[in-house]
N, C-alpha and C positions, 0 to 999 in steps of 0.2 A: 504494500500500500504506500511507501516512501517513495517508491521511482513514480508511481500515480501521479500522488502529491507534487511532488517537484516538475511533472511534465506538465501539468499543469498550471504551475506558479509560472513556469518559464514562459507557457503561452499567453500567460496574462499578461506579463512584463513586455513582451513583444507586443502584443494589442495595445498596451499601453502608450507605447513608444509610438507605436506606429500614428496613434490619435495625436502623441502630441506634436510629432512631425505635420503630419496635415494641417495639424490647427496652427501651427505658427507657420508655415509655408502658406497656407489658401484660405484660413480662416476668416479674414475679413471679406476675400471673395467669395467667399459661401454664405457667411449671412448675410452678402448684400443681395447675391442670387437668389436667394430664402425668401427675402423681403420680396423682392420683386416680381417672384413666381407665386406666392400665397396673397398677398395686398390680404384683404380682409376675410377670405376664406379659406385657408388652414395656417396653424402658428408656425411660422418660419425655426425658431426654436426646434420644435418637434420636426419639423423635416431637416434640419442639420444632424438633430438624434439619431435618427432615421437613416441617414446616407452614411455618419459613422459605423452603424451594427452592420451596413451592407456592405460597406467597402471593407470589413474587419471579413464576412464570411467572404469574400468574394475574389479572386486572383484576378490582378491587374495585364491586361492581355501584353504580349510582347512587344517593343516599339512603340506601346500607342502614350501620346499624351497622358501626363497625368492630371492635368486639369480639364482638359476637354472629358477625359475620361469619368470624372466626381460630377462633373457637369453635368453629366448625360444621365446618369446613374440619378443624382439630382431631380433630375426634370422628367423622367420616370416616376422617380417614388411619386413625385407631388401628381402625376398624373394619377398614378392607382389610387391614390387617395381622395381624389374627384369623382371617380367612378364607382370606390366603395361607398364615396358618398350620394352620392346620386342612386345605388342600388336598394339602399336601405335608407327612404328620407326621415329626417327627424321628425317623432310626433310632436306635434303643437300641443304646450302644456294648455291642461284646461284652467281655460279662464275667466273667473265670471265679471260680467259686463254688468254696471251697472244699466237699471233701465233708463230710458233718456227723459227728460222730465217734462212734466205736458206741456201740450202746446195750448200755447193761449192763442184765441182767436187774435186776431188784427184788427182793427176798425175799417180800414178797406176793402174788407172781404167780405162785412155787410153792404157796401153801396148795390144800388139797383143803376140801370144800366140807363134808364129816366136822372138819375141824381148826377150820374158823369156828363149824361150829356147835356144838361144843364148847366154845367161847369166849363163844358166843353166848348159852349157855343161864346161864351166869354174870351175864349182865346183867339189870336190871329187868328187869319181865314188859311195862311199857310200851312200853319201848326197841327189846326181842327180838322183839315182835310188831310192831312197826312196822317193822324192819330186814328181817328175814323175809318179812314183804308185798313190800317195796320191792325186794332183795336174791333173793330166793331165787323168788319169785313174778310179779315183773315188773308191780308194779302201780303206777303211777300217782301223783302225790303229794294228786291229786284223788278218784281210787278210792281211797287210803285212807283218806282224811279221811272219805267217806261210810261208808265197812266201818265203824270206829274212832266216826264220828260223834262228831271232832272236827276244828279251823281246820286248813285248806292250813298254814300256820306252824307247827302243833304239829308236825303230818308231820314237814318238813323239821328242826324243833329237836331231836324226837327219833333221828331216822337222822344228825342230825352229832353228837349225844353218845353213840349207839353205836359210831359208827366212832370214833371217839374214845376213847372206853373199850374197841375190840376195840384198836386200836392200842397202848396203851398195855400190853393184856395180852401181845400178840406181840411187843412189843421188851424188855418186862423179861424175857418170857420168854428171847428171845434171847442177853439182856443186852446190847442196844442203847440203853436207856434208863436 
């Protein structure tokens, strides 16, 4: 059990050595590679661990680079570690949602369509017939720029300074404003 023991410590001491050769030769090139190949989905940390235990079982082929070589080996791991992640996805912790809390009606959600246009005949005749199209007719902000035969932009400039000015007339009236 003594030759065991000792073939063993010897193996360690070479694993050892050998980590700490890599890590001061290419070490800052491997966590920067780490980082750049994980960004926010697996810990660059953990695949430098990773490439250690591999290159520790693994014979470095003859002739070849040894940095391109950890590289490769590198960009592997992180790879299977994408597709084991993808094969088995993580369950979503359960979690309870509060409920959302009521809705209170609006006060413009009771007007009647007699009360807008009421309101509405108050406004420019530009404003009134663009809201009207838009509002009461269902048209288009493209139909009515052709009706009006004027810009998509004017449409839309004039229905937000009617709503604008209808608003302004329903809250002073309420006295909200």
């Amino acid at each position: 059990m003594g030759a065991q023991a000792e073939v063993t410590s010897l193996d360690e001491v070479r694993k050892r050595k050998r980590i700490e050769d890599l890590t001061r030769e290419h070490g800052d090139y491997l966590r920067a590679l780490a980082r750049k190949l994980c960004r926010s989905q697996v810990d660059p940390d953990d695949l430098v661990q990773d490439l250690f235990e591999r290159v520790l079982r693994t014979e470095m082929p003859d002739g070849a680079n040894e940095r391109a070589w950890i590289s490769r080996i590198m960009h592997n791991l992180f790879i299977d570690k994408l597709r084991r992640r993808a094969a088995r996805p993580e369950q979503p912790a359960e979690v309870e949602v509060a409920a959302p809390p009521r809705e209170e009606h609006v006060w413009w959600e009771a007007l009647t369509e007699r009360e807008v246009r009421a309101k509405l005949a108050t406004l420019p005749e530009e404003q009134r017939v663009t809201f009207e199209l838009f509002a009461f007719h269902g048209k288009s902000y493209d139909e009515i720029a052709a009706k009006l035969k004027i810009a998509k932009n004017t449409v839309g400039t004039r229905i937000l300074r009617a709503r604008m000015r209808l608003r302004e007339l329903f809250t002073t009236e309420r006295g909200d404003g």
